[in-house]
C-alpha positions in Angstrom: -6.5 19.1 -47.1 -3.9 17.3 -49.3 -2.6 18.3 -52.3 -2.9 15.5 -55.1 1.1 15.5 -55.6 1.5 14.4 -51.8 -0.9 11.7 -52.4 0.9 9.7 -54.8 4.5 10.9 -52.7 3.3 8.5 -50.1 2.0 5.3 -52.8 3.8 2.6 -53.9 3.9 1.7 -57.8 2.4 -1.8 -57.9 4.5 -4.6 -58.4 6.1 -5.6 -61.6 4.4 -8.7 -62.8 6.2 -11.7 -62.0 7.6 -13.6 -64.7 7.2 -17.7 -64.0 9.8 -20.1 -63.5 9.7 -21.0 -67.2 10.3 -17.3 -68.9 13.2 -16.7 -66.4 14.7 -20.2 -67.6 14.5 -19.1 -71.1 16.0 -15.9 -70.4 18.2 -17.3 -68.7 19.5 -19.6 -71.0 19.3 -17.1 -74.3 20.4 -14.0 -73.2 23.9 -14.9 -71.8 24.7 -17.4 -74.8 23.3 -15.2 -77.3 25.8 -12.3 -75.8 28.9 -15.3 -76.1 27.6 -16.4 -79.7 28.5 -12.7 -80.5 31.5 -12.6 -78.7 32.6 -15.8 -80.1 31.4 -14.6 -84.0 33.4 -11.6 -84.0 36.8 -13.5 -82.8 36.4 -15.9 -84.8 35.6 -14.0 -88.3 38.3 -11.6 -87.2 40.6 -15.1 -87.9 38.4 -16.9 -90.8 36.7 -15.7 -93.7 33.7 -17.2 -94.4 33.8 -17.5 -98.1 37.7 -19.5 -97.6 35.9 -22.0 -94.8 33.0 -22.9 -97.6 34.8 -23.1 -100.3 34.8 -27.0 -102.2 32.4 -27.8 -99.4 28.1 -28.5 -99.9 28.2 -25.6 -97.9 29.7 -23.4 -100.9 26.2 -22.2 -102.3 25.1 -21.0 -99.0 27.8 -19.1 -98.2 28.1 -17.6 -101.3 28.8 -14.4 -99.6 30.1 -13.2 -96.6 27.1 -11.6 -95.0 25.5 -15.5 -95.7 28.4 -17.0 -93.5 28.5 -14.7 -90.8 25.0 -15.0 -90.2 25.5 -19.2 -90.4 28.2 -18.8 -88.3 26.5 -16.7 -85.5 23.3 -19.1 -85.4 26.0 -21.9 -84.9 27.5 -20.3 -82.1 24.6 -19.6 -80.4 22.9 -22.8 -80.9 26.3 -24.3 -79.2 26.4 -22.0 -76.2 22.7 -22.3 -75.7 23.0 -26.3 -75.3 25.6 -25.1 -72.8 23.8 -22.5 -71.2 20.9 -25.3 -70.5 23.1 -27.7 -69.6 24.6 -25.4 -66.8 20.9 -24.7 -66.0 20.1 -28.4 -65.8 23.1 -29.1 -63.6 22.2 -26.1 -61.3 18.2 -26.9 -60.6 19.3 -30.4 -60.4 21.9 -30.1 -57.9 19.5 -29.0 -55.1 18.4 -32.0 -54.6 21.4 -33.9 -53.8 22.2 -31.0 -51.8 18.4 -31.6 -49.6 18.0 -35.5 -48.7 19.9 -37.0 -51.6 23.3 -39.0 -51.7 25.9 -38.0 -49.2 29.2 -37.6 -50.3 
């Protein structure tokens, strides 16, 4: 007779769910540009100071301090590399195609 521990020895865990075409574009479009918007926040912020960029600008009552302007500064970045991010992911599921039956170079 079997022992219970040499039962689950010889099973396999089930599957992790699959996640559909969709959730592993969005992931990967915002995880790498979300790492390069903080990247990119940090070198630039070590240069610039927030409160100096805003100041005389419509932008001087937002970034009325410097947490303020970090934090409009990182959503910046990270909206810019996520357009890029996509882009790249457009060009990449797109490029099949040609690649399959399309144009010949």
């Amino acid at each position: 007779m079997a022992s219970g521990a040499d039962d689950l020895d010889g099973a396999e865990p089930p599957p992790p769910s699959p996640w559909s075409r969709a959730r592993k574009d969005v992931a990967i479009v915002l995880w790498p540009s979300f790492l390069a918007a903080a990247v990119m926040t940090m070198f630039f912020f070590a240069v610039f100071d927030p409160v100096d960029i805003g100041e005389g600008t419509a932008l001087a009552e937002l970034i009325a301090n410097h947490n303020a302007g970090y934090a409009l500064g990182f959503f910046f970045f990270w909206a810019f590399t996520t357009l890029s991010s996509a882009l790249s992911l457009y060009l990449v599921r797109t490029e099949s195609g040609l690649r399959h039956g399309g144009p010949s170079s």
